[in-house]
KOLLUMKE-779078 format. One record per atom (N, C-alpha, C): residue in one letter; x, y, z. Coordinates in steps of 0.001 Angstrom, whole numbers, plus 500000, padded with zeros to 6 digits. Layout:
! residues N
AXYZ ...
! end
This chain:
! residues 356
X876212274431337905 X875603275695338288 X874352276009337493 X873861274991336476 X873032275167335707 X871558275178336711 X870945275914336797 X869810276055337368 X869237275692338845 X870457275719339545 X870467274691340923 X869375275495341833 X868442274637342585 X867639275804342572 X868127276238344594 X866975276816344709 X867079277437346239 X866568276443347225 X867398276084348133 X867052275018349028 X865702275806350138 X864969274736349996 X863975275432350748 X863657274687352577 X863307275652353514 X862815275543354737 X861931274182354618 X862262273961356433 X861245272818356374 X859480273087356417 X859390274702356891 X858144275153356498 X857935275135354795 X858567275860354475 X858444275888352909 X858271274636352284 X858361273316352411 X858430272185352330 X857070271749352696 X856669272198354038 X855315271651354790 X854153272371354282 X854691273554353337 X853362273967352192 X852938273742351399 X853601272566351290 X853255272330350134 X851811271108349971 X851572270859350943 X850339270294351674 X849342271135351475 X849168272380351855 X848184272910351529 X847898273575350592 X848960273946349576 X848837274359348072 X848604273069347750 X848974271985347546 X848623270987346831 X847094271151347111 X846153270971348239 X844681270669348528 X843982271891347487 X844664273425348048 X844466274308346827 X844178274482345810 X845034273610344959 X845466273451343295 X844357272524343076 X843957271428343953 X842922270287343713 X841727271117343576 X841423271823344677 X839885272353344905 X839971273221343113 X840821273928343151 X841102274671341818 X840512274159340824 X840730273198340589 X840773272602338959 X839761271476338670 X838943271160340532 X837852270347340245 X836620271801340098 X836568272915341071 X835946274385340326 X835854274167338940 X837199274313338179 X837444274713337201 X836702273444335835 X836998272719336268 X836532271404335512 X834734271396335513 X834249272013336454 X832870272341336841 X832100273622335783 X833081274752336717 X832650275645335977 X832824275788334551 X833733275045334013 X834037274973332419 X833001274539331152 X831725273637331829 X831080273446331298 X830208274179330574 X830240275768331664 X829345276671331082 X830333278177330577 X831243277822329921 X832520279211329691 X831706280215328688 X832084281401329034 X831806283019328059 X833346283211327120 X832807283611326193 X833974284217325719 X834762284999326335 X834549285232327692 X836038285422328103 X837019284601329042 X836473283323328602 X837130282341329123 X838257281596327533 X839006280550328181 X839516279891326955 X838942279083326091 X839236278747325033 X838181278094324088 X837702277083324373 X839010276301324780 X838392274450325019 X838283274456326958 X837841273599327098 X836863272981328364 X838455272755328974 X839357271910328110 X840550271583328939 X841861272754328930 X841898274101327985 X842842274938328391 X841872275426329444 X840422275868329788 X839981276227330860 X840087276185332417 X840425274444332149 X841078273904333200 X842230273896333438 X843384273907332436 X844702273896332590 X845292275572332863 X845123276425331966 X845432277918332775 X844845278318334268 X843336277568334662 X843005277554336398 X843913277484337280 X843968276124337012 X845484275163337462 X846620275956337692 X847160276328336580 X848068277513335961 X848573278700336994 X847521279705336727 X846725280545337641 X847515280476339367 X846683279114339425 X846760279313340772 X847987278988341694 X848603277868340917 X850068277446340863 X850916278302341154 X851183279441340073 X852085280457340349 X852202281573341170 X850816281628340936 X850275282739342239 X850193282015343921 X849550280963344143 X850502280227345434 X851814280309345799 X852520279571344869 X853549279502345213 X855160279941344835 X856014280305345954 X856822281024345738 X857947280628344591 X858533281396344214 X859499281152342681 X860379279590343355 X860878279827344804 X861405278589345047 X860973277309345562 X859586277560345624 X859044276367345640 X858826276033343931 X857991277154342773 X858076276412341913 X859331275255341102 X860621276381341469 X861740275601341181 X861945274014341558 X861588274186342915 X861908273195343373 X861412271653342747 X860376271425342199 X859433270882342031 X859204270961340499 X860395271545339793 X860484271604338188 X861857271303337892 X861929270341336877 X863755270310336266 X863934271533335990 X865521272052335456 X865712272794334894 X865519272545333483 X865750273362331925 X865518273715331205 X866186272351330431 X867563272104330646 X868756271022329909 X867853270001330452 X867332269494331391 X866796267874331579 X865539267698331095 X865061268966330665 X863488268555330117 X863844268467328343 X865348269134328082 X865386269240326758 X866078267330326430 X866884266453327642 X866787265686327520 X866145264904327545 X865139264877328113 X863885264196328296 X862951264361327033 X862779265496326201 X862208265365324949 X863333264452323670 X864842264529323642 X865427263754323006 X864898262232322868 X865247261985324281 X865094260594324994 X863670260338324034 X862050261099324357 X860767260343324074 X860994260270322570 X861722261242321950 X861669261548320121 X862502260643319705 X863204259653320478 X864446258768319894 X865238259754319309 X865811261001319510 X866966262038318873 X867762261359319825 X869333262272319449 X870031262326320123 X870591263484320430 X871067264066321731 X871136265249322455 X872437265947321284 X872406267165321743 X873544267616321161 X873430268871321602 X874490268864322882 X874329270414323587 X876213271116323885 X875535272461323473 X876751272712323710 X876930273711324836 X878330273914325663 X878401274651326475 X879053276232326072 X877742277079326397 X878397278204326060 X879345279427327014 X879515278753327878 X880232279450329067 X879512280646329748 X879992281615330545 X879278282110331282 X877947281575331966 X877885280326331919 X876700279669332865 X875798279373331908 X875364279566330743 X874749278713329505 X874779277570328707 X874044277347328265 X873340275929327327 X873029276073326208 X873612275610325078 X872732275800323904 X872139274519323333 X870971274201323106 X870626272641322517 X869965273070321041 X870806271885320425 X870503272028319301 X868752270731319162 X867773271363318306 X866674270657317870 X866588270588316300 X866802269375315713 X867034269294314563 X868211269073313909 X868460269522312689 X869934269164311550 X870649270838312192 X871849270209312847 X872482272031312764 X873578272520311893 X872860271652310821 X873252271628309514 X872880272926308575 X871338272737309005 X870491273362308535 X870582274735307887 X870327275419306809 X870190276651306150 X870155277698307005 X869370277470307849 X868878279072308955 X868768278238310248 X869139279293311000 X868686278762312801 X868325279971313364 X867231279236313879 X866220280260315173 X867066279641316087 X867513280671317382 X867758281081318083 X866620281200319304 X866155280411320506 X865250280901320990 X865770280892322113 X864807281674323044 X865090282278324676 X863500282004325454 X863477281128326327 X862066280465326806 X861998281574327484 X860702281248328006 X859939282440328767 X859699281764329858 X859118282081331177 X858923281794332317 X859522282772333557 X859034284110333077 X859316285270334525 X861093285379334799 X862064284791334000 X863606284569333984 X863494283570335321 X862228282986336225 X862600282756337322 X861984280561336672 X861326280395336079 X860799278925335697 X861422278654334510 X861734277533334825 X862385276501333246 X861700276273332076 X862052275926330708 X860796275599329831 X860522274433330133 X859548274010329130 X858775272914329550 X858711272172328137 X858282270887328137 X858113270059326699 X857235270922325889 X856479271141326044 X855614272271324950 X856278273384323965 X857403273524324469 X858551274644323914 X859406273266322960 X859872272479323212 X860356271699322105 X859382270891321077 X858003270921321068 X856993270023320584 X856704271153319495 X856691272658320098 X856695273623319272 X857356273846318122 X859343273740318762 X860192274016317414 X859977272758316899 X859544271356317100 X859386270343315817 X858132270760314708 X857616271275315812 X856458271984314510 X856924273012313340 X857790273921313849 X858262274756313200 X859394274494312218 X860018273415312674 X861292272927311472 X859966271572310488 X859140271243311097 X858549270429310090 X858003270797308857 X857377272819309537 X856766272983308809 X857261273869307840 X858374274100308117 X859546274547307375 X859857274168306161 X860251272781306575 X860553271450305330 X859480271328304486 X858246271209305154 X857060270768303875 X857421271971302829 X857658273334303203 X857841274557302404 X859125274648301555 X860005273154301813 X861443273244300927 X862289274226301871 X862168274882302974 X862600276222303727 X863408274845304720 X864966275278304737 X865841274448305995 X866066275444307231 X865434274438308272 X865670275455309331 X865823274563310816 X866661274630311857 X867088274335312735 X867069275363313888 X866553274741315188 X866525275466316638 X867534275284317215 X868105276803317875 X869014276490319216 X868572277376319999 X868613276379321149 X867717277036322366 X868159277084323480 X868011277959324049 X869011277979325414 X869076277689326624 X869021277634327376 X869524277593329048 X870052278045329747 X869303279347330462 X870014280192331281 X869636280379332266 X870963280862332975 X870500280464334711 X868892281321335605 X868448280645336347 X867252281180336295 X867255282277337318 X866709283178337803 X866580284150338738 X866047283168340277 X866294283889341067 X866928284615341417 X868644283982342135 X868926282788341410 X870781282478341356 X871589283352340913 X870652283758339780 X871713285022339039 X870636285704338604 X871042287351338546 X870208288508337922 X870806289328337411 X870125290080336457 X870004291076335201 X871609291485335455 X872572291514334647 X872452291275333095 X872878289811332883 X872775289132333750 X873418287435333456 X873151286458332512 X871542286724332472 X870998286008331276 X870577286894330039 X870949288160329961 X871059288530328771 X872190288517328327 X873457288317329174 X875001287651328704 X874867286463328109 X874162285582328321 X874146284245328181 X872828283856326412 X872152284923326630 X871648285171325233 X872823285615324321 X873276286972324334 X874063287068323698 X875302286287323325 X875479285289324418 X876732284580324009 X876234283096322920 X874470282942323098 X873777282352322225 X874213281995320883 X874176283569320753 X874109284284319181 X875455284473318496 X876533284640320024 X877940284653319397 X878418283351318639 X877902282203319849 X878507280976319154 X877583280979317464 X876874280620317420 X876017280205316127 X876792281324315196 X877170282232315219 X877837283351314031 X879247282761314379 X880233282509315620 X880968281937315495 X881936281186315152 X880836279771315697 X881036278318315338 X880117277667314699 X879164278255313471 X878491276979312562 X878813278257311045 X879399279267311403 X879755279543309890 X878247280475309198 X876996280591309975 X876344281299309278 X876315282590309418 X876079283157307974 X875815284669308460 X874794285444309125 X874569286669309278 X873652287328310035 X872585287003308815 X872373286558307691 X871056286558307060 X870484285310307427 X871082284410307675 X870626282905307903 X870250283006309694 X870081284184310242 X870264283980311532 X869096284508312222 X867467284084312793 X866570284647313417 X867062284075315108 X866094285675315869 X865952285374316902 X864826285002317362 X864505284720318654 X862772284259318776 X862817284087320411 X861865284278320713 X861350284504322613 X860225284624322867 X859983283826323978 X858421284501324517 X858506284771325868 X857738285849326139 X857386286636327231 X858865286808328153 X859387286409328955 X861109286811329187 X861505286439328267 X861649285642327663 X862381285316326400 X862488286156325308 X861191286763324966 X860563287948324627 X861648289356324820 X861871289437326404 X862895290346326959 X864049290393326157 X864357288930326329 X865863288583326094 X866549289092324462 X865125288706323314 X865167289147322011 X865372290621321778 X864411291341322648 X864481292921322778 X866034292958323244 X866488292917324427 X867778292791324822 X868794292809324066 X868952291483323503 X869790291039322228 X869939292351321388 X868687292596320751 X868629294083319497 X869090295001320008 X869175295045321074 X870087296654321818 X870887296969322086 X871310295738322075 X873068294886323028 X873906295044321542 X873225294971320346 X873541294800318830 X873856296217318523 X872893296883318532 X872817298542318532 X873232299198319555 X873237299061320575 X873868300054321491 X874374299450322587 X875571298460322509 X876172297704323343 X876441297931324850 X875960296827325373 X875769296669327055 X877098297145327315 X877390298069328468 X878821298819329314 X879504296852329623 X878500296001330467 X878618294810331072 X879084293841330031 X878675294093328852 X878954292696328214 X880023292824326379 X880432291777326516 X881139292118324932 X880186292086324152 X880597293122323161 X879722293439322139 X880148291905320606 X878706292569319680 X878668291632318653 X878520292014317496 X879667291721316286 X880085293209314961 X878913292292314419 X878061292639313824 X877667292138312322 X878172292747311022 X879104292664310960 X879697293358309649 X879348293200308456 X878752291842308136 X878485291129307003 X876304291422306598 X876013291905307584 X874403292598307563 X873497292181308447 X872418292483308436 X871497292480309633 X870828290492309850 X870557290545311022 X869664289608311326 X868672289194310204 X868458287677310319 X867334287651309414 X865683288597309990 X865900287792311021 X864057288619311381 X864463287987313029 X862956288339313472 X863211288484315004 X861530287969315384 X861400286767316217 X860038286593316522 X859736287046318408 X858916288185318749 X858659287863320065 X856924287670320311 X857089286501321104 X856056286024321504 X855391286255322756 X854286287337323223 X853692287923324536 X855247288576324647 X855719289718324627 X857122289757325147 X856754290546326284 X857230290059327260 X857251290962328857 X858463292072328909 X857855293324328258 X859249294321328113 X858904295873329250 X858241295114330196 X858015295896331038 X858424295510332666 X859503296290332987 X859702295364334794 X858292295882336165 X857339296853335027 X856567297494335677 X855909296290336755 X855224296443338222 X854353295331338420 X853505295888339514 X853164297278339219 X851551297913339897 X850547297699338605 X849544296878338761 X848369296932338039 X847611297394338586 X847328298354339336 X846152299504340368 X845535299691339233 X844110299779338839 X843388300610338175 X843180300419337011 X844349299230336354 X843982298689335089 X842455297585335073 X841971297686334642 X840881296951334284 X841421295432333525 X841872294662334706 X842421293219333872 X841412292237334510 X841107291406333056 X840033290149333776 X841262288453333092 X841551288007334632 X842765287431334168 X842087285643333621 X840908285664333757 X840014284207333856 X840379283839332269 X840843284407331058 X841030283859329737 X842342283537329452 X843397283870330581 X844786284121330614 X845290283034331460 X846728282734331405 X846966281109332345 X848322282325333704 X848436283536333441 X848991284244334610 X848233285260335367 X848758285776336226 X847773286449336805 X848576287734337358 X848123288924337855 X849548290232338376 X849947289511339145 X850034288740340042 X850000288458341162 X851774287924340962 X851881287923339840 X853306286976339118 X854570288219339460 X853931288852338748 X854716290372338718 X855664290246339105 X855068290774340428 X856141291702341600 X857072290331341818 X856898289122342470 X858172288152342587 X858904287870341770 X858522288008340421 X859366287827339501 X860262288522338816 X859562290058338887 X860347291063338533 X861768290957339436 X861416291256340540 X862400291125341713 X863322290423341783 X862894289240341264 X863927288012340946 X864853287906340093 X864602288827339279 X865218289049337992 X866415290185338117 X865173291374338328 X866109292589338630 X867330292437339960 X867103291696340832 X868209292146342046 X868178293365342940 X868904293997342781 X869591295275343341 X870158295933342090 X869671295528340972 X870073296192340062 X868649297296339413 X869467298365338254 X868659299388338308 X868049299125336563 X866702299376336635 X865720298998335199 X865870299709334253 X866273299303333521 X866651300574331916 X865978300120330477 X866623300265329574 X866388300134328374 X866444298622327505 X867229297951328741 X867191296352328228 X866214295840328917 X866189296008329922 X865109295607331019 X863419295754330339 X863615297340330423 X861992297643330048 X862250298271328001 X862267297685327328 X862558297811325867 X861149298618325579 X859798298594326840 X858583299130326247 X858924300840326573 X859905301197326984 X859966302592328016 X860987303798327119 X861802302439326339 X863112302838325647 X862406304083324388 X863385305125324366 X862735306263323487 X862642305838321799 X861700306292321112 X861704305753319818 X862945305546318900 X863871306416319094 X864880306387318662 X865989304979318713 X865725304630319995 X866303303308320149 X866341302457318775 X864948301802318939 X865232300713317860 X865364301210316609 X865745302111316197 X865987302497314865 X867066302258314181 X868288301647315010 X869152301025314644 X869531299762314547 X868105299094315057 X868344297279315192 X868669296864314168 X870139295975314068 X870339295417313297 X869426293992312127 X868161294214312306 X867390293147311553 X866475293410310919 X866169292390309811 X865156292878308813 X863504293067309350 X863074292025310363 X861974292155309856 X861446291816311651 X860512291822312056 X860335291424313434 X858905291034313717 X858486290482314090 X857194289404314130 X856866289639315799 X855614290667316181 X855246290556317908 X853832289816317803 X853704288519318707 X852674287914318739 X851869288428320429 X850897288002320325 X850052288545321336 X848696287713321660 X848247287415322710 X846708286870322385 X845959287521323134 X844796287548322443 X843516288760322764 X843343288576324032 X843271287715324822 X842804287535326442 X843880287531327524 X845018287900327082 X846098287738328005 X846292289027328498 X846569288850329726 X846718290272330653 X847754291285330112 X849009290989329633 X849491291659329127 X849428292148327750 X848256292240327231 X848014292253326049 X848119293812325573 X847489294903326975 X847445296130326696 X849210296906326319 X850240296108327092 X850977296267327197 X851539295983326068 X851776295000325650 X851909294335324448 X851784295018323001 X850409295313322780 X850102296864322039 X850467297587322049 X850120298073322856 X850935299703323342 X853169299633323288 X853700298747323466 X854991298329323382 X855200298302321327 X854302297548321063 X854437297264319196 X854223298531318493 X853047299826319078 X853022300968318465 X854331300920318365 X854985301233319616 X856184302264320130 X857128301737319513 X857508300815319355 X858016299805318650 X858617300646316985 X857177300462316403 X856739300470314510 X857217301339314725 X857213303001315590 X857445304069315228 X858818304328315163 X859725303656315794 X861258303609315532 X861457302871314698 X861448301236314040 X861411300770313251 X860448300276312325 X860096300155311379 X858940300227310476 X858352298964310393 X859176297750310215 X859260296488309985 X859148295637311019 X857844295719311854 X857177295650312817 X856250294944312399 X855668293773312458 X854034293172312593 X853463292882313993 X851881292862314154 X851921292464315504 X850221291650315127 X850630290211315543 X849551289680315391 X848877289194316547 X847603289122316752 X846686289083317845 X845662287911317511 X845871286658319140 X845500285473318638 X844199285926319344 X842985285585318999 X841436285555319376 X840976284531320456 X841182285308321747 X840468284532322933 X841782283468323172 X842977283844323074 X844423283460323345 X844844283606324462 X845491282791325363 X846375283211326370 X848124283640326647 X848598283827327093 X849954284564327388 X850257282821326705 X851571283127325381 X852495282113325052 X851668281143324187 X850340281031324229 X849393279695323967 X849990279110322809 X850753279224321781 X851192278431321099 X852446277237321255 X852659277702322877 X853466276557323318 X852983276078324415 X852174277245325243 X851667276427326413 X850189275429326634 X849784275981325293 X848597275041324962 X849211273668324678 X850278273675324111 X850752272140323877 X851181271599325100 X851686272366325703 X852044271811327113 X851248270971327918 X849818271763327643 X848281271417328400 X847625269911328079 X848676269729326533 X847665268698325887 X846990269189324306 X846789270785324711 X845789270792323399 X846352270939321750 X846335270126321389 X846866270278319859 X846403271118319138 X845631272090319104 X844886272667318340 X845739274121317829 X845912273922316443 X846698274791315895 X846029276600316474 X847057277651317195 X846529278895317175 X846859279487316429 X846297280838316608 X846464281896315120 X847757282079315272 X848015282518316829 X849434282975316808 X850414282278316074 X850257280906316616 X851298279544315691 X851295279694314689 X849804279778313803 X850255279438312367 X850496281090311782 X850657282363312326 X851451283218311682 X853002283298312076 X853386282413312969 X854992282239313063 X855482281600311785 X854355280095311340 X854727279504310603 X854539280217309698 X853311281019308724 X853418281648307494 X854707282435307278 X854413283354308590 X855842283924308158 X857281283866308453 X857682282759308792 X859144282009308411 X858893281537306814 X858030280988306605 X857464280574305373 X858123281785304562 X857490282887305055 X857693284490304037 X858939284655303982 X860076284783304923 X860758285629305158 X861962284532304957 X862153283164304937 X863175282106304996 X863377282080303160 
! end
């Protein structure tokens, strides 16, 4: 049941002919026009081309065609084992989840992460190329640290609260079954994933009616990283002034994805964490919380405006802003190809550095 996706029409099938010609014209534009980019384009010539690409991909085509035409989350995490010579080590967390371990889960501390992709797209190798960066750079610092990362069912198979059950049941096993406490224990997400972290902290503090709750008796979370976090199910952009050409999404994502997610179900305080009254997070169980953001990404206003609201219930709030960045770029730039360390990246790394 892990990610099976939506069988699609034989029209839906026969479009894919002309999104494909689409995506081509796209990215030979893009490969053109890249030669001459403004700062409000992306830095290098090839994320220019790869968020185009990007862009137009998602905005073509429907959540079940992207599915269709992407593994789920567990075969790409085998498929990075397989190229790294590791060996897999996944566990089943019931209710329809995955947890894969990256690294020693041996290790001193474990991040906890929740991929991003609208709850409706799988991660991608760029999300595991990432946590080797992050446990490497861990180690050079003497700091032990190990990823578990999840796999949850994608929208629209299952919706809201399914995969924030399946986060939380994340977090149950690792306090569980490896024996660490809530100090050895960060969370981390980007953009739904992002959600899922907000989620988690609320589900901690003010437990879901839907789901079993989780004691920390023994003290708070270590820290909490969200990356672009999408904590808004909002998806009218009328009147906002967004220029999406520096960014690899576009509104256009929104509305199908929201939808996909939400169901027939009704948007609250886990859903939209940007809406939730200050008071909320004032009880999150964790020390310290890390919101990343990049200057050119559409949701950036949001993003801001979510981290005020944020600091003012809990204090222990940072929010760092990558320069001429796109939505996620510290994993989806790797995805693209581009190695090039971002700001965002290397303040995840300083501060695990800080806080481990």
């Amino acid at each position: 049941m892990f990610n099976t996706t939506i069988p699609l029409s034989f029209t839906e099938k026969l479009d894919f002919i002309p999104a494909i010609v689409s995506l081509c014209l796209t990215v030979l534009w893009a490969m053109f026009t890249g030669l001459w980019r403004s700062t409000s384009h992306p830095k290098s010539w090839l994320l220019h081309v790869g968020y185009a690409a990007f862009r137009k991909a998602t905005a073509r085509l429907s959540v079940a065609q992207m599915q269709y035409v992407m593994p789920p989350t567990n075969k790409i995490y085998e498929r990075y084992v397989r190229k790294s010579q590791k060996v897999a080590d996944t566990v089943d967390l019931g209710h329809g989840g995955l947890g894969h371990w990256i690294g020693d889960r041996n290790a001193d501390n474990t991040l906890i992460w929740y991929h991003g992709g609208g709850f409706a797209l799988p991660a991608n190798l760029g999300y595991f190329h990432f946590f080797a960066r992050l446990i490497a750079e861990s180690a050079r610092a003497n700091k032990s640290l190990t990823v578990f990362s999840l796999t949850y069912t994608l929208a629209p198979q299952a919706t809201y609260p399914t995969q924030l059950r399946q986060a939380v049941e994340a977090l149950r096993y690792v306090i569980n079954e490896t024996g660490h406490s809530p100090g050895q224990i960060l969370l981390g997400g980007d953009s739904a994933g992002g959600n899922l972290v907000g989620g988690v902290l609320s589900h901690l503090a003010h437990p879901h009616p839907s789901i079993a709750p989780i004691s920390l008796s023994s003290g708070h979370l270590r820290g909490a990283i969200m990356i672009a976090p999408w904590t808004s199910m909002e998806t009218d952009y009328t009147g906002q002034d967004i220029d999406s050409r520096g960014d690899l999404i576009t509104p256009a994502v929104a509305g199908p994805w929201a939808s996909a997610y939400l169901g027939t179900t009704t948007r609250d305080n886990y859903t939209d964490l940007s809406t939730a009254p200050t008071d909320w997070y004032t009880t999150f169980p964790v020390q310290k919380v890390l919101i990343c953001a990049g200057g050119s990404e559409i949701l950036f206003p949001i993003i801001q405006d979510f981290a005020k609201r944020f600091k003012e219930g809990f204090p222990n709030v940072e929010l760092c802003v990558g320069h001429r960045e796109g939505h996620v770029a510290p994993i989806y730039n790797l995805y693209l190809g581009d190695q090039t360390e971002t700001e965002q990246g290397k303040r995840v790394k300083s501060w695990l550095r800080e806080i481990l």
